[in-house]
N, C-alpha and C positions, 0 to 999 in steps of 0.2 A: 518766397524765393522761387525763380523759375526753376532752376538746376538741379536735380540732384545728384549727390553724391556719390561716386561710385564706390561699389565694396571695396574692404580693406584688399582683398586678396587681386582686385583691378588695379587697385593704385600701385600693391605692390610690382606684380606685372609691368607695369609703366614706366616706375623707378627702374627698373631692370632693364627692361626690353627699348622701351620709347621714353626717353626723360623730356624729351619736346613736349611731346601730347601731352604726358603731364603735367609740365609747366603751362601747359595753355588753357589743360583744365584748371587750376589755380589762379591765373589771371580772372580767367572769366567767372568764376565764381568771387572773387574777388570783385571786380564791378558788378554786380548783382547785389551784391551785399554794399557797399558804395553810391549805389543809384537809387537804394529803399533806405539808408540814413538820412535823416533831418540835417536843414541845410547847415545847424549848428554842430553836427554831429562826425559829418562827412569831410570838412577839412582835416580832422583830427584822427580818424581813421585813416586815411592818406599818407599824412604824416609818419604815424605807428606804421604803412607798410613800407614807404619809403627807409625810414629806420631798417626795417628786418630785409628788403632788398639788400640794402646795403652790408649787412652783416654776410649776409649770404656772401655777396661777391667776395669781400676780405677773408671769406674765409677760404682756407686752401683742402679743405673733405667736410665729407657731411655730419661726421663727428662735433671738428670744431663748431660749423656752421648749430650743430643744433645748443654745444654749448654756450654760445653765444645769446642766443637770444633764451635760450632758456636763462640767463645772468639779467638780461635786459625785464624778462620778465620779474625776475624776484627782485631786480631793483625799484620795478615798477610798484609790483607788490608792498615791500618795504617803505615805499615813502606814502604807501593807502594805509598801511595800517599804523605809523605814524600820525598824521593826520585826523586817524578815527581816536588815538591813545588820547590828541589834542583836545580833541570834540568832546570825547567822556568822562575825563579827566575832571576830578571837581576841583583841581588845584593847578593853575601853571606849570606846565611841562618844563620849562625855564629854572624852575626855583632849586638851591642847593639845600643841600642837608642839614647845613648849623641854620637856615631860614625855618625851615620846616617848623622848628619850636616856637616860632614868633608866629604861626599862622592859629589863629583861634579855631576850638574844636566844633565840629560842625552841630548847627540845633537841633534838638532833639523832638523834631516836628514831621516825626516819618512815621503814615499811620501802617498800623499793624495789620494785616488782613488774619482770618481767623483764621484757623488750621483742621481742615475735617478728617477726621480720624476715622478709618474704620475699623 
């Protein structure tokens, strides 16, 4: 990345003093990070800003604004670690509870590694 970051206590500076400037440093860091993603990579980060643009605008202080996409993130979150529950699950995430007793017990073909004690 070309850009670096300015310290916390510039940004805040900014937020205060200039919220331009530091809207523009966001932008531009923003296409930095946009112009170094793969070309699979870079519509989708677009998307995910366009998203949090938007929240921005609808939102009416910086309060809401950050709780917004902080929601946007943990829904984001939320349907990764579903996904991953899918993945590692050795039984159908789908299946009800009276099913559960018709699913035969798993074999018992799990080697044991030894256990060093000291």
């Amino acid at each position: 990345m070309g850009s670096q970051l300015p310290s916390f206590d510039v940004l805040m500076e900014l937020a205060q003093n200039d919220p331009e400037k530091l809207e523009e440093i966001r932008q531009k860091l923003s296409e930095e990070i946009f112009a170094e993603a793969t070309p699979t990579l870079r519509p989708k980060l677009e998307g995910l800003n366009f998203r949090i643009s938007m929240e921005r605008q609808r939102s009416k202080n910086a309060m809401q604004c950050c709780l917004r996409i902080s929601a946007l993130m943990h829904d984001s979150f939320e349907k990764m670690r579903h996904e991953l529950d899918i993945l590692v699950s050795p039984y159908p995430s789908n299946l009800h509870l009276a099913d559960e007793a018709k699913i035969p017990p798993m074999k018992e073909n799990v080697i044991q590694f030894p256990v060093n004690r000291c």
